[in-house]
Backbone as CSV, one residue per row, in Angstrom:
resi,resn,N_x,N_y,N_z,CA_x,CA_y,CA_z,C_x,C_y,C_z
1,UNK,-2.571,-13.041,-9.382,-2.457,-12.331,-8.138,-3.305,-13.058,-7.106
2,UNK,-2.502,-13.207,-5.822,-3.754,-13.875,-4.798,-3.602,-12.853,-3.751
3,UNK,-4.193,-13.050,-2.957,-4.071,-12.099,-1.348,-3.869,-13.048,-0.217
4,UNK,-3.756,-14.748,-0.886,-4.157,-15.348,0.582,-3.083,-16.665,0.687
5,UNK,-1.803,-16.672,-0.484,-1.029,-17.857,-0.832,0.253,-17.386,-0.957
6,UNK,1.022,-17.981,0.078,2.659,-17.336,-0.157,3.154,-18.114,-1.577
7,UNK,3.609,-16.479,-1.591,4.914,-16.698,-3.205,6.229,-17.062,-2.444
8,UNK,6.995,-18.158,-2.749,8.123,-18.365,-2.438,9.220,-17.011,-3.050
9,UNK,8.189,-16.454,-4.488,10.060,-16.022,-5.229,9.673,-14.350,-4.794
10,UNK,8.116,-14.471,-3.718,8.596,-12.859,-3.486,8.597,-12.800,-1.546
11,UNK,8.924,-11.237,-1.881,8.595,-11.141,0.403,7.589,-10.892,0.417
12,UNK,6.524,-11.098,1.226,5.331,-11.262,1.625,5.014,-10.432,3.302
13,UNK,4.423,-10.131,3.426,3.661,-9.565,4.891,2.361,-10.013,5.067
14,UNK,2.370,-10.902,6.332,0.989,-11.041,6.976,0.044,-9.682,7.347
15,UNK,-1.332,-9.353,6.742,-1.829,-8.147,6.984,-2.821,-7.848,7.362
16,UNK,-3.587,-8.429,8.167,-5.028,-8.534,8.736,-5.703,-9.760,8.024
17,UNK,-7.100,-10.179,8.333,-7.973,-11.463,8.192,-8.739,-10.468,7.623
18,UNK,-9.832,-11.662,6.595,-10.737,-11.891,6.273,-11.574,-13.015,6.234
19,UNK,-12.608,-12.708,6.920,-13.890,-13.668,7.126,-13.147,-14.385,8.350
20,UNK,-12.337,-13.719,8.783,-11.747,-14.293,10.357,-10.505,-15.777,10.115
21,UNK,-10.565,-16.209,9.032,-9.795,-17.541,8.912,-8.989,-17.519,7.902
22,UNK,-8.577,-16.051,7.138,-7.885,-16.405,6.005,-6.936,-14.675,6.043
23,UNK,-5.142,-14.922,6.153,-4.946,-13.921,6.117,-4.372,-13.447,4.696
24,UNK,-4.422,-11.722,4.886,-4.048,-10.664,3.548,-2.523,-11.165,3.776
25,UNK,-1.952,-11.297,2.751,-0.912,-11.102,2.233,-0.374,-10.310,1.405
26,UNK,0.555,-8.904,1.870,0.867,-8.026,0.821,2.326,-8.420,0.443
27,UNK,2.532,-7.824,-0.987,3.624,-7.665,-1.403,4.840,-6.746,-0.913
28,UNK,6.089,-7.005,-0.781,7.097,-6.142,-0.238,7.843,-6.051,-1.292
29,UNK,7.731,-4.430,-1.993,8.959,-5.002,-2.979,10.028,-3.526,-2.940
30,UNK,10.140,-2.926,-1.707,11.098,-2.416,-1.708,12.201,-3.367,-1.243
31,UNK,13.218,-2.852,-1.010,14.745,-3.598,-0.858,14.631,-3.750,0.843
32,UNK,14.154,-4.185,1.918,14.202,-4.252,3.130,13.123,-5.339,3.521
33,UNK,14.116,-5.953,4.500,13.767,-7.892,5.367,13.740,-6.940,6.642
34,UNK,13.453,-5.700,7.020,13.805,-5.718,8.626,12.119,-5.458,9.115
35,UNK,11.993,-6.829,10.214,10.076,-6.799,10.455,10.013,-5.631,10.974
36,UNK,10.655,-5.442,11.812,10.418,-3.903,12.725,9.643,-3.216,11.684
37,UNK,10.610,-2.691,10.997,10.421,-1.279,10.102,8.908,-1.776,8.913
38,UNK,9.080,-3.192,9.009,7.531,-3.232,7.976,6.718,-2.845,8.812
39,UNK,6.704,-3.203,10.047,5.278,-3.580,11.192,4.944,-2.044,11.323
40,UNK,6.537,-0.839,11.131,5.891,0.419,11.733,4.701,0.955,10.613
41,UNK,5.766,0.774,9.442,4.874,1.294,7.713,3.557,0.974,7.888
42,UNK,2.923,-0.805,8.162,1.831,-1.033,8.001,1.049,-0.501,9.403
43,UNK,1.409,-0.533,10.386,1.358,0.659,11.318,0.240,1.888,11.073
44,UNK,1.435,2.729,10.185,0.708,3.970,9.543,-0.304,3.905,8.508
45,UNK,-0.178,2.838,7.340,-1.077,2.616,6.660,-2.531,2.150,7.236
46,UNK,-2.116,1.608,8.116,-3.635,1.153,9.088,-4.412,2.708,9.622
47,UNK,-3.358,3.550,9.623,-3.860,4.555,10.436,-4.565,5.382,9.632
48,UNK,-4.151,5.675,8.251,-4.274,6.890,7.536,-5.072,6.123,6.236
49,UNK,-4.980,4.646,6.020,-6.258,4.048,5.118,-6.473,2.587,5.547
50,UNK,-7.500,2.749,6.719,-7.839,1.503,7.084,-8.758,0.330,5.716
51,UNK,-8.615,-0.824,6.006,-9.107,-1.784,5.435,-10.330,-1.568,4.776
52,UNK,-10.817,-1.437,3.684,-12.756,-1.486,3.309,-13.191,-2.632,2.759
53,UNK,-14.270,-2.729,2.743,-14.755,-3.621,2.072,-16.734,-2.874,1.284
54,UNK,-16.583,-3.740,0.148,-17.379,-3.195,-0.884,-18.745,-4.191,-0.263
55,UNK,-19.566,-3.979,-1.331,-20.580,-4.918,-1.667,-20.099,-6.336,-1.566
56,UNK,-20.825,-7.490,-0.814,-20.969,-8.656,-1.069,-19.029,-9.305,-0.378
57,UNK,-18.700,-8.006,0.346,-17.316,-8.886,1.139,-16.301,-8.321,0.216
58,UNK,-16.310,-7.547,-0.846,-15.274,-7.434,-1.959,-14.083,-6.462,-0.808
59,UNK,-12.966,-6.997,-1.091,-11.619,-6.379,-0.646,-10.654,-5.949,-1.225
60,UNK,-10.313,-6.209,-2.999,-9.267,-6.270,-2.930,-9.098,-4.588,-3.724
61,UNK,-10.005,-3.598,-4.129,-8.960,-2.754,-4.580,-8.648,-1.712,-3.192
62,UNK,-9.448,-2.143,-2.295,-9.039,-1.457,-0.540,-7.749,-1.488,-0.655
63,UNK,-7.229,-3.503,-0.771,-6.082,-3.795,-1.005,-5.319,-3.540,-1.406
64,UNK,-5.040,-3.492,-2.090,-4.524,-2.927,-3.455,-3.932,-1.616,-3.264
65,UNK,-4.901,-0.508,-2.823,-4.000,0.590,-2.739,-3.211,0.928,-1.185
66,UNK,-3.727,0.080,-0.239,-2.868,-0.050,0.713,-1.499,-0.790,0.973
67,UNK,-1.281,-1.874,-0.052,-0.438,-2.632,-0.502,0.345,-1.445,-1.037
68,UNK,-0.062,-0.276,-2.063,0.729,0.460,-3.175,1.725,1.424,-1.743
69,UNK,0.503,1.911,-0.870,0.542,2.912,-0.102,2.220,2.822,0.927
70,UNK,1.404,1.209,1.313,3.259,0.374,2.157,4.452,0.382,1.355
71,UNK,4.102,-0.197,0.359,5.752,0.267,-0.348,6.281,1.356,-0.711
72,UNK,4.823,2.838,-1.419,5.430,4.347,-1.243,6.083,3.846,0.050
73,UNK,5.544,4.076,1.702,6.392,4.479,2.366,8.053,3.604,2.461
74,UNK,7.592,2.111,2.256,8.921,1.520,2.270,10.353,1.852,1.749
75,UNK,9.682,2.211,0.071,10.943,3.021,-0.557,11.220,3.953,0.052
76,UNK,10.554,5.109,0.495,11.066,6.226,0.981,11.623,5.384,2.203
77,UNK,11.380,4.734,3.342,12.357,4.899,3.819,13.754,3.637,3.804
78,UNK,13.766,3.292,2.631,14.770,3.041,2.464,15.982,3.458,1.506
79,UNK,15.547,4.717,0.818,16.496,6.044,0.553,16.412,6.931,1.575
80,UNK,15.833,6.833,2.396,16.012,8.415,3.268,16.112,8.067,4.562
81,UNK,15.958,6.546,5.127,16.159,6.326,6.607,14.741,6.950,7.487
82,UNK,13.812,6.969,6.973,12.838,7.377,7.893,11.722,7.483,7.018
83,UNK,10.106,7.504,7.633,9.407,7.779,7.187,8.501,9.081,6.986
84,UNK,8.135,9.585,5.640,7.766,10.194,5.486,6.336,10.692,6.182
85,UNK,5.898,11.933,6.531,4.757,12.133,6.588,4.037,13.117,6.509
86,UNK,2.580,13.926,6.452,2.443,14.673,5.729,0.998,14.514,4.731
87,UNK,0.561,15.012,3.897,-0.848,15.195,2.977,0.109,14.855,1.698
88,UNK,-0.434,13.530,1.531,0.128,13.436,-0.536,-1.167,12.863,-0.886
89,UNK,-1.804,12.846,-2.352,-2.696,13.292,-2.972,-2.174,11.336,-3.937
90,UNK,-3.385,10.863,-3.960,-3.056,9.619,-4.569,-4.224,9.822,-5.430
91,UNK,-3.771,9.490,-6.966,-4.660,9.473,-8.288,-4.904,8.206,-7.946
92,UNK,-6.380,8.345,-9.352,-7.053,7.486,-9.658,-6.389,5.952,-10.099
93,UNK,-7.582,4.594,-10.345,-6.626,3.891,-10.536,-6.414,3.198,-12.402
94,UNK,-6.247,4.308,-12.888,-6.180,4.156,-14.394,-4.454,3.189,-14.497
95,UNK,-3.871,3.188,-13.603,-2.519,2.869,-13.576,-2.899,1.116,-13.413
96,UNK,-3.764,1.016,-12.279,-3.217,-0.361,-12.222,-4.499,-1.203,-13.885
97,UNK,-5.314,-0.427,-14.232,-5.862,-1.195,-15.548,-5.449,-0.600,-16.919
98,UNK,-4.453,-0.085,-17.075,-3.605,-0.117,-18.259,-2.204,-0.625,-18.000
99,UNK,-1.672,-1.761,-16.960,-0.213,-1.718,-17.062,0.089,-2.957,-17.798
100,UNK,1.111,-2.735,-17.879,2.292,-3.203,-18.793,3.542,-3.892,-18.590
101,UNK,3.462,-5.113,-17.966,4.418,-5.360,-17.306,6.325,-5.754,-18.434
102,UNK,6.962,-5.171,-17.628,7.994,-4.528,-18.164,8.782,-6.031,-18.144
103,UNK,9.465,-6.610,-19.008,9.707,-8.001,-19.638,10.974,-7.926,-18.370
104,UNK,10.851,-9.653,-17.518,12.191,-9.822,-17.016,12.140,-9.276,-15.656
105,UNK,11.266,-8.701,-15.529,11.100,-7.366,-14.089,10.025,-7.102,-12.971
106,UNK,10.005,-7.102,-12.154,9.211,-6.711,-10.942,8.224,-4.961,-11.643
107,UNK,8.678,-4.714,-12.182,8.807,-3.402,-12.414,7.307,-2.920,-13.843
108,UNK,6.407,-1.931,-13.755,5.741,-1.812,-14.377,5.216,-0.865,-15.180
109,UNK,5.423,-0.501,-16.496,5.385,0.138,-17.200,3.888,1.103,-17.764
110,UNK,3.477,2.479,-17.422,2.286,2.889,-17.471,1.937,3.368,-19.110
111,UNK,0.889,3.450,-19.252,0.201,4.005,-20.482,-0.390,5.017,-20.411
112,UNK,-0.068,6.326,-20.923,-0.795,7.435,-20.795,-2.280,6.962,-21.427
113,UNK,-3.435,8.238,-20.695,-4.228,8.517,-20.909,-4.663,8.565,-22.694
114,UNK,-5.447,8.325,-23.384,-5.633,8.217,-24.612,-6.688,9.880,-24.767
115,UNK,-7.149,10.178,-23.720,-8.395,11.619,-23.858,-7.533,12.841,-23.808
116,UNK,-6.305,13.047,-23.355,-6.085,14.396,-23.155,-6.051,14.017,-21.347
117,UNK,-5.778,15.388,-21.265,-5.591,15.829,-19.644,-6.674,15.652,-19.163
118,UNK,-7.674,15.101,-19.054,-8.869,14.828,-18.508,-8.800,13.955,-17.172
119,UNK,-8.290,14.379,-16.208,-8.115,13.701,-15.142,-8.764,13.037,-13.926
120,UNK,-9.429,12.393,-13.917,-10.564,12.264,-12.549,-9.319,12.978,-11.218
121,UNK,-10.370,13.781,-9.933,-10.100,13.962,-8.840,-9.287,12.774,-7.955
122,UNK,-8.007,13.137,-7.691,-7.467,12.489,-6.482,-7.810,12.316,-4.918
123,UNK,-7.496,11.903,-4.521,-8.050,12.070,-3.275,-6.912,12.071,-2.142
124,UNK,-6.778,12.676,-1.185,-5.587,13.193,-0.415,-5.703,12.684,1.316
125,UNK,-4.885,12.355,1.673,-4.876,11.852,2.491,-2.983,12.171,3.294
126,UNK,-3.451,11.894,4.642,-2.404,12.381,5.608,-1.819,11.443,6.266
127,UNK,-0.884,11.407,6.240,-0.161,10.419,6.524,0.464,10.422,7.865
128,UNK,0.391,10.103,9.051,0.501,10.307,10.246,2.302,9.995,11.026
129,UNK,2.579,10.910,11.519,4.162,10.405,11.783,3.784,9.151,13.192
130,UNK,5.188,8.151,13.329,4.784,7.309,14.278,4.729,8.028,15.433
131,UNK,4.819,9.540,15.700,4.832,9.898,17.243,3.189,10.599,17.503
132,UNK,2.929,10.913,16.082,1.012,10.970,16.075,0.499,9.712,16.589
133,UNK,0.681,8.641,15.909,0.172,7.517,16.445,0.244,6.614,17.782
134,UNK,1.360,6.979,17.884,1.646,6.609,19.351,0.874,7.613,20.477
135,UNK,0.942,8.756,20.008,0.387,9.244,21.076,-1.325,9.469,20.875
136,UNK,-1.735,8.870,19.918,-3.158,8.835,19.779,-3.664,7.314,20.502
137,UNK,-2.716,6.361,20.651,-3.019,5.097,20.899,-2.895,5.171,22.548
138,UNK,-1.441,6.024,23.208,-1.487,5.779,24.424,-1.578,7.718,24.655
139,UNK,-2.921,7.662,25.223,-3.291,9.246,26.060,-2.673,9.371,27.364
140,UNK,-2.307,10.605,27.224,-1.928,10.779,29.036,-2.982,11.097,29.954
């Protein structure tokens, strides 16, 4: 995995800098080439989970779930023609250190929990429609 080197065999999005000279590159892996409609998604993702950074410059599980966050919305709106918005509740990340990648496929296969229902707290977050944002950006 890199954040900073185009893959020829996937789609890619330019997504903000780090250290000013090197840009994020996320993954696109819903079914849609139209920039518009990426630029609005990452748009909202900027809005509702801006960029962090850890100790010592660290970025990438910020990354990581903002990367996850763009393609939730991408798929949705490319079954439903629009984007979703609203309070959804994103679990922990036990998903991305038990996976399993599914032979032949983009696609990734999870491992339940080995403890029982023992779940760490999610954390919830709101997802802003583009006419929130627009009108938070330009006031009358």
């Amino acid at each position: 995995m890199t954040f900073f080197t185009k893959d020829p065999k996937r789609i890619q999005t330019t997504w903000g800098l780090i250290g000013g000279n090197k840009n994020f590159l996320a993954y696109i892996d819903a079914d849609i080439l139209d920039e518009a409609v990426i630029e609005q998604a990452k748009k909202i993702v900027d809005r509702c989970s801006p960029q962090r950074y850890g100790p010592n410059g660290t970025h990438a599980y910020s990354f990581l779930q903002r990367e996850y966050l763009l393609n939730l919305l991408l798929f949705h709106y490319v079954d439903h023609d629009f984007f979703p918005s609203g309070h959804i509740c994103i679990t922990d990340e036990w998903l991305y250190q038990s996976s399993v990648k599914t032979t032949g496929s983009r696609w990734f296969s999870f491992k339940c929990r080995t403890k029982g229902r023992h779940y760490q707290a999610g954390w919830w977050i709101k997802i802003p429609s583009l006419l929130e944002i627009n009108a938070r950006s330009n006031p009358q």
